[in-house]
matplotlib code that plots the C-alpha trace (Angstrom):
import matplotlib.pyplot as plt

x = [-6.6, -3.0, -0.4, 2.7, 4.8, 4.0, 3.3, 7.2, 8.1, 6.1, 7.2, 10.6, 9.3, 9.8, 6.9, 8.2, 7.2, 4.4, 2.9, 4.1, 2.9, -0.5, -0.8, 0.3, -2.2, -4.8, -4.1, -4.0, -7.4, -9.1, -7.0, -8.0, -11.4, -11.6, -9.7, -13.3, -15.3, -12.4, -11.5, -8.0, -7.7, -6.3, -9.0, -11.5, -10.4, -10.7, -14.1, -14.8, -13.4, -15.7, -18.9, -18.7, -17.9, -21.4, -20.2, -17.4, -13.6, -11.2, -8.3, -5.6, -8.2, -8.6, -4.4, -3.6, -6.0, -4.6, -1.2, 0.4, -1.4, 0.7, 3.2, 1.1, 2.3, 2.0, 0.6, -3.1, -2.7, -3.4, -5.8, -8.0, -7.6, -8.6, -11.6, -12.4, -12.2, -14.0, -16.7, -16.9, -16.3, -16.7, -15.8, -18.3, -18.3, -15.9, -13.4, -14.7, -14.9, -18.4, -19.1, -21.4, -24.3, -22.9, -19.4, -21.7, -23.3, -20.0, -18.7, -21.9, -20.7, -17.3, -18.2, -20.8, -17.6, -15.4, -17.8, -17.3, -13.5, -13.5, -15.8, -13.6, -10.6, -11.9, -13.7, -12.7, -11.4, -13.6, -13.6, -11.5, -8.6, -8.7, -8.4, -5.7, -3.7, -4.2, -3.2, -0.4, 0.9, 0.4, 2.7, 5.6, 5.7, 5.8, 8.4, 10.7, 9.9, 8.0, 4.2, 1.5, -1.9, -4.7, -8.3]
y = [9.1, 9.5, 8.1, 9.9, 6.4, 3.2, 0.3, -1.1, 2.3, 2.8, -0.3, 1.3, 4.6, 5.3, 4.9, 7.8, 10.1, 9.2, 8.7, 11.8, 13.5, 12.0, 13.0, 16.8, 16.9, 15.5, 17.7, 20.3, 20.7, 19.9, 22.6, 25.3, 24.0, 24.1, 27.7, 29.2, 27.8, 30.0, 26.3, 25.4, 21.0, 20.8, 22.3, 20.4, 17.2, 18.5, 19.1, 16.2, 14.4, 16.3, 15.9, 11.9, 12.0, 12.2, 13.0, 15.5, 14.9, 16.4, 18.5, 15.3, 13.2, 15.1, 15.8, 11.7, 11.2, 13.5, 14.4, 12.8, 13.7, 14.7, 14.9, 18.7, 17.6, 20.7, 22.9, 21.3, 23.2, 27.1, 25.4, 23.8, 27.6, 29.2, 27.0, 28.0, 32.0, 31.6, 30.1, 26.9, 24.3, 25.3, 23.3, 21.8, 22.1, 19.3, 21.3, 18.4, 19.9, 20.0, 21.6, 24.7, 25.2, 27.3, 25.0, 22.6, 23.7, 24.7, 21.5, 20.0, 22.1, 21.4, 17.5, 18.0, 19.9, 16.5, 14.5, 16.4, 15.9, 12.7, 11.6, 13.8, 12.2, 8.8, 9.3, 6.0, 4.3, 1.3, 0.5, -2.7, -0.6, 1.9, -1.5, -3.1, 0.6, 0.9, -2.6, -2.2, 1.0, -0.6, -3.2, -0.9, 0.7, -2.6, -3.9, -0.6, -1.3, 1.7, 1.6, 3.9, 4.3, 6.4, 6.1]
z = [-21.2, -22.9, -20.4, -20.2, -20.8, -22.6, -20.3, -20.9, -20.0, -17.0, -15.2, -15.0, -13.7, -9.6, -7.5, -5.5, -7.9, -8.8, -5.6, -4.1, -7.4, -6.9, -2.7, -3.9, -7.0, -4.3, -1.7, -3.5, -5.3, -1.5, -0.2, -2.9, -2.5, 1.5, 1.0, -0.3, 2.9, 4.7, 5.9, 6.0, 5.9, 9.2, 10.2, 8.4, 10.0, 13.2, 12.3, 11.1, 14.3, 16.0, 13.5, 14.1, 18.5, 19.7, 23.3, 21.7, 21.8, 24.1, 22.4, 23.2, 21.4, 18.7, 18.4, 19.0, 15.6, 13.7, 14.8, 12.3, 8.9, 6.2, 9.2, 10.7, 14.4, 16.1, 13.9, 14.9, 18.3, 16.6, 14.1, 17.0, 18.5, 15.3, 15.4, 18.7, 18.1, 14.7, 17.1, 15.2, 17.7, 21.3, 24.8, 26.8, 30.7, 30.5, 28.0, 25.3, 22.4, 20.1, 16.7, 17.3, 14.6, 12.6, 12.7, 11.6, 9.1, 7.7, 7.8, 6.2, 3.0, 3.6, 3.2, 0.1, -1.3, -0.5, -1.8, -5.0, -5.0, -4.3, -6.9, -9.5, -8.5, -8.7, -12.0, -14.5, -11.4, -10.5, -6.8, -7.7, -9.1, -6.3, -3.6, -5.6, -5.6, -1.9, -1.1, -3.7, -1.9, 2.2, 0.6, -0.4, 2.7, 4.1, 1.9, 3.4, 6.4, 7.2, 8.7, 8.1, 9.3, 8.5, 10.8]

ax = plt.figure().add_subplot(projection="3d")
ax.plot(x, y, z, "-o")
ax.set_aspect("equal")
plt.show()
């Protein structure tokens, strides 16, 4: 791969950039990619909370874990909705919220599909480079005295 800097170079670049360069690129190609499944990604995370709860989630679970990816907030509300009317996730008698078949079997593409995207983007990236990048990262919101969390 040609890198855009030489290594003297790059050590003076901002890490701003190119992280926030990186999440965009990332997000992205799984966005354009869920957009053919008719799945946008707040959606697929809700169904993917859904696809691991064996007893279902209730919609405050299911907004507390995700409420704050790539800062969405309230925007999960109509997307849980839009779930509901495309008959992809339906409430139990307890208003806990299950994947119905065919949510499920759309969300079972929708992960082959991420599966795919996640092995492009790691492609030359042993799984020692991709620890020390995430470790490296945690520490730099650390060292601003920020926090983040992802489940």
């Amino acid at each position: 791969m040609d890198y855009s800097h030489t290594d003297e170079e790059l050590l003076t670049q901002p890490i701003g950039y190119w992280s926030s360069t990186a999440g965009k690129a990332v997000v992205t190609a799984i966005r354009e990619g869920l957009a053919r499944f008719g799945v946008t990604q707040p959606q697929w995370w809700i169904m993917a909370q859904l696809a691991t709860a064996e007893n279902g989630r209730s919609r405050e679970e299911v907004l507390a874990v995700l409420w704050g990816y790539l800062d969405v907030g309230e925007a999960l509300v109509p997307e849980i909705d839009a779930l509901l009317d495309r008959r992809l996730i339906t409430p139990d008698a307890e208003g806990r919220l299950h994947l119905t078949a065919e949510g499920d079997a759309l969300f079972q593409q929708c992960a082959a599909f991420q599966k795919t995207v996640r092995d492009r983007v790691h492609t030359g990236i042993t799984d020692e480079e991709y620890l020390t990048t995430l470790k490296v990262l945690q520490r730099m919101i650390h060292n601003v005295g920020a926090k983040a969390w992802h489940h």
